[in-house]
BALO-873995 format. One record per residue (C-alpha): residue in three letters; x, z, y. Coordinates in pm, 1 decimal. Layout:
N
+-----+----------+----------+----------+
|   r |        u |        w |        v |
+-----+----------+----------+----------+
| Ala |        X |        Z |        Y |
...
+-----+----------+----------+----------+
This chain:
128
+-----+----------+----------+----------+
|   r |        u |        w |        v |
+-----+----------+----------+----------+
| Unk |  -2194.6 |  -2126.5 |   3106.2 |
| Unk |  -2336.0 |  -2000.1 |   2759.8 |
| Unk |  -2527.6 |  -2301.5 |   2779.9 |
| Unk |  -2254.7 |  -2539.2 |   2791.5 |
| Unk |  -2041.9 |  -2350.6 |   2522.4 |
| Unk |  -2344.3 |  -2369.0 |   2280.3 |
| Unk |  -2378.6 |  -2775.6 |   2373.2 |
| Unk |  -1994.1 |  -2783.8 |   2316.7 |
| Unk |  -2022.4 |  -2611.4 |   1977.3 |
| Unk |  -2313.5 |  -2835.5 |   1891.5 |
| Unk |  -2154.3 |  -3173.5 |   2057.5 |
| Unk |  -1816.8 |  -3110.7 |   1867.4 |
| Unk |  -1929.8 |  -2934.8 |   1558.2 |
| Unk |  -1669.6 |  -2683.5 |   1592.6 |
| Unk |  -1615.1 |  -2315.5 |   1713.3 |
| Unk |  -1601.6 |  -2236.4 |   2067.7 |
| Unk |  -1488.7 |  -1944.8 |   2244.2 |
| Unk |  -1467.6 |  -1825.3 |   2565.7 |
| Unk |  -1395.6 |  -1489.7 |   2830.1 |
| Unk |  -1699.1 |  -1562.5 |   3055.4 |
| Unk |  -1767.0 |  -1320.3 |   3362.4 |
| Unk |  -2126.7 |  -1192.0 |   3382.6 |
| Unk |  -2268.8 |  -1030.5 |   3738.4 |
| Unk |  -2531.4 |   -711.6 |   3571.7 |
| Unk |  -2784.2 |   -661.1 |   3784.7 |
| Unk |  -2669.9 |   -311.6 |   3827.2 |
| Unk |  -2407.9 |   -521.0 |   4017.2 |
| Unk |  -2137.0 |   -424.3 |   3786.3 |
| Unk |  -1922.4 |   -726.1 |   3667.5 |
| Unk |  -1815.2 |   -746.1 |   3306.7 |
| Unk |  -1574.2 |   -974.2 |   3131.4 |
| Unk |  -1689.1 |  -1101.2 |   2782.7 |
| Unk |  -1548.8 |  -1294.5 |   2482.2 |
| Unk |  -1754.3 |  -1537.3 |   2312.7 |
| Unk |  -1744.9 |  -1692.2 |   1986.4 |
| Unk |  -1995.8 |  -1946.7 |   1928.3 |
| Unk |  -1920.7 |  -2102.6 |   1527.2 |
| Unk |  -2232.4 |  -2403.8 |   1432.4 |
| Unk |  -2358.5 |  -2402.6 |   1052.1 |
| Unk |  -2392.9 |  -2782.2 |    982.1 |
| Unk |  -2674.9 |  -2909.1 |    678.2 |
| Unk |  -2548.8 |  -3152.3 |    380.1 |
| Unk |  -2558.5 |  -3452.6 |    628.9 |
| Unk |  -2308.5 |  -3313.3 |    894.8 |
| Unk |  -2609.5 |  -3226.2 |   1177.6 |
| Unk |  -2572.4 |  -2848.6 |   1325.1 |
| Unk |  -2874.9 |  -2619.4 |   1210.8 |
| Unk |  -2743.3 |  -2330.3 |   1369.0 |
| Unk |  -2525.4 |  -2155.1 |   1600.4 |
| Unk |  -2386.3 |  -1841.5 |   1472.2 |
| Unk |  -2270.6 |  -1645.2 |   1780.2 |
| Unk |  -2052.0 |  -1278.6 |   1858.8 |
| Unk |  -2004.3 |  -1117.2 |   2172.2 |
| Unk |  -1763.8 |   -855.7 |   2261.5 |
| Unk |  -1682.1 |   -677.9 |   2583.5 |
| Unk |  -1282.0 |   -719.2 |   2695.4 |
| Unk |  -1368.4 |   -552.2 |   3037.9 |
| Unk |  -1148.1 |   -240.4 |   2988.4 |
| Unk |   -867.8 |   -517.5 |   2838.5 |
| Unk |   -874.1 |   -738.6 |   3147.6 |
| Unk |   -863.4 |   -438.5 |   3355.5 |
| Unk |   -533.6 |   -312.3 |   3151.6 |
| Unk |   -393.3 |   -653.7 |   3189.7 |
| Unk |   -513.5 |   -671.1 |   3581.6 |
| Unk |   -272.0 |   -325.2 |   3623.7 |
| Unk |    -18.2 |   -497.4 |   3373.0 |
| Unk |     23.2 |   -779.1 |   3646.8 |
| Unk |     35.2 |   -552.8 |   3940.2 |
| Unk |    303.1 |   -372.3 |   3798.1 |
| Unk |    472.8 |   -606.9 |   3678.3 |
| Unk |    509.7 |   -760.7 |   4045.4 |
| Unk |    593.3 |   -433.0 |   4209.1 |
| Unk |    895.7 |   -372.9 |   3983.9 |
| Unk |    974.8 |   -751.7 |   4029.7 |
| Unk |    994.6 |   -666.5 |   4418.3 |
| Unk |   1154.5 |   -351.6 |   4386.7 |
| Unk |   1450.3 |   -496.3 |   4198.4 |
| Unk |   1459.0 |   -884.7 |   4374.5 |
| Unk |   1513.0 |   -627.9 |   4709.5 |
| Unk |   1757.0 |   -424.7 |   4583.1 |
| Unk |   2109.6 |   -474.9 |   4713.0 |
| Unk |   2228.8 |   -212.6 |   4347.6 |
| Unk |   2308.0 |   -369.6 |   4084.2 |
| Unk |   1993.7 |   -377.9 |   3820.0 |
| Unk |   2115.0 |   -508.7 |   3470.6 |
| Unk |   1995.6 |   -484.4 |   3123.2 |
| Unk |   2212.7 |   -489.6 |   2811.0 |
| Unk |   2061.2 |   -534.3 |   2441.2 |
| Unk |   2295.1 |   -274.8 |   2247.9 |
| Unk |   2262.9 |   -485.3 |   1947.2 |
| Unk |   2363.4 |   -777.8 |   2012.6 |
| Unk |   2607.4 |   -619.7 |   2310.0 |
| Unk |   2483.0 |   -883.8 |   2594.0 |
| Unk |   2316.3 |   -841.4 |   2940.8 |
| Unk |   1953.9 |   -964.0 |   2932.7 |
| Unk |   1883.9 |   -892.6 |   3277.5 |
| Unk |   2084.6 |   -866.5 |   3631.0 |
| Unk |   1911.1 |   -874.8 |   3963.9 |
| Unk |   1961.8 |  -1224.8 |   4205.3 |
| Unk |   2136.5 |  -1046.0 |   4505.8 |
| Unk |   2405.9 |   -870.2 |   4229.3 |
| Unk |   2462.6 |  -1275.4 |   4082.6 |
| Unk |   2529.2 |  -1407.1 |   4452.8 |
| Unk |   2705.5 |  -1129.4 |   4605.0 |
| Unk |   2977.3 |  -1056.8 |   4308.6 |
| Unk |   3201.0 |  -1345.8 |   4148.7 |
| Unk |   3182.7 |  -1387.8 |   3785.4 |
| Unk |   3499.2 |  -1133.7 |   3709.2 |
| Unk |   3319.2 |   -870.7 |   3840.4 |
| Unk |   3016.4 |   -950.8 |   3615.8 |
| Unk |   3248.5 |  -1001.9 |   3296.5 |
| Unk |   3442.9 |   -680.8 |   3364.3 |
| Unk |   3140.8 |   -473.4 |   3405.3 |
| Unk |   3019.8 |   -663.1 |   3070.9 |
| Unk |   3297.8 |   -569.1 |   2894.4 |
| Unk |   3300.8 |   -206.5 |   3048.9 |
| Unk |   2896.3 |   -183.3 |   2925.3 |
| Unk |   3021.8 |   -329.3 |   2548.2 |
| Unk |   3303.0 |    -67.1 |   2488.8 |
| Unk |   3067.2 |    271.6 |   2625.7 |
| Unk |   2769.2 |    111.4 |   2400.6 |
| Unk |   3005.8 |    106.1 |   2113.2 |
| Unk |   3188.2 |    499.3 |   2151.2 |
| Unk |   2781.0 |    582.4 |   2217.4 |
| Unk |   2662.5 |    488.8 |   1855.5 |
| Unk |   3030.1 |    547.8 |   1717.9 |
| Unk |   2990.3 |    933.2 |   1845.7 |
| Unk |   2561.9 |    913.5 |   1692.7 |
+-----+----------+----------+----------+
């Protein structure tokens, strides 16, 4: 693959980067970012490839356990028959209610506990 990215960078003229995978031969597996940026001569022809590597293993992990998360509090709440909602207190609206609370309760029920949410936001900060 570095191969191609350094006939890319020479083809095109321009930088290239990349997250490759590389196998050790430890058999460890790390995730690298690539930059590969060509120094061109007076008449436009690349002389040189000027090239930085950097490890993101430990970031793709993070974002690996970001993902899995992510999808077990997505399942938690899609299952839940409670109601989940979010309210921004600034700008006093929901941001968030769970599916099975939208198609079990009519849209009275949603406004009144809106409204409800809006006036014990505002005696909160009042009372601050």
């Amino acid at each position: 693959m570095t191969r191609e990215l350094a006939a890319e960078a020479v083809r095109s003229g321009k930088e290239v980067k990349a997250d490759l995978i590389a196998n050790l031969q430890s058999g460890k597996t790390v995730y690298l970012h690539t930059i590969l940026q060509p120094k061109m001569d007076s008449d436009g022809k690349v002389v040189q490839l000027f090239g930085a590597v950097q490890d993101i293993t430990e970031r793709k992990k993070a974002e690996e356990a970001i993902r899995e998360s992510e999808q077990k509090f997505k399942s938690v709440v899609e299952a839940s028959p409670d109601i989940i909602y979010l309210f921004d207190v600034k700008s006093e609206q929901p941001t968030f209610m769970n599916a099975d609370f939208l198609l079990g309760h009519d849209l009275k029920g949603i406004r009144t506990l809106h409204a409800i949410l809006k006036r014990c936001t505002r005696r909160t900060w009042s009372m601050s």
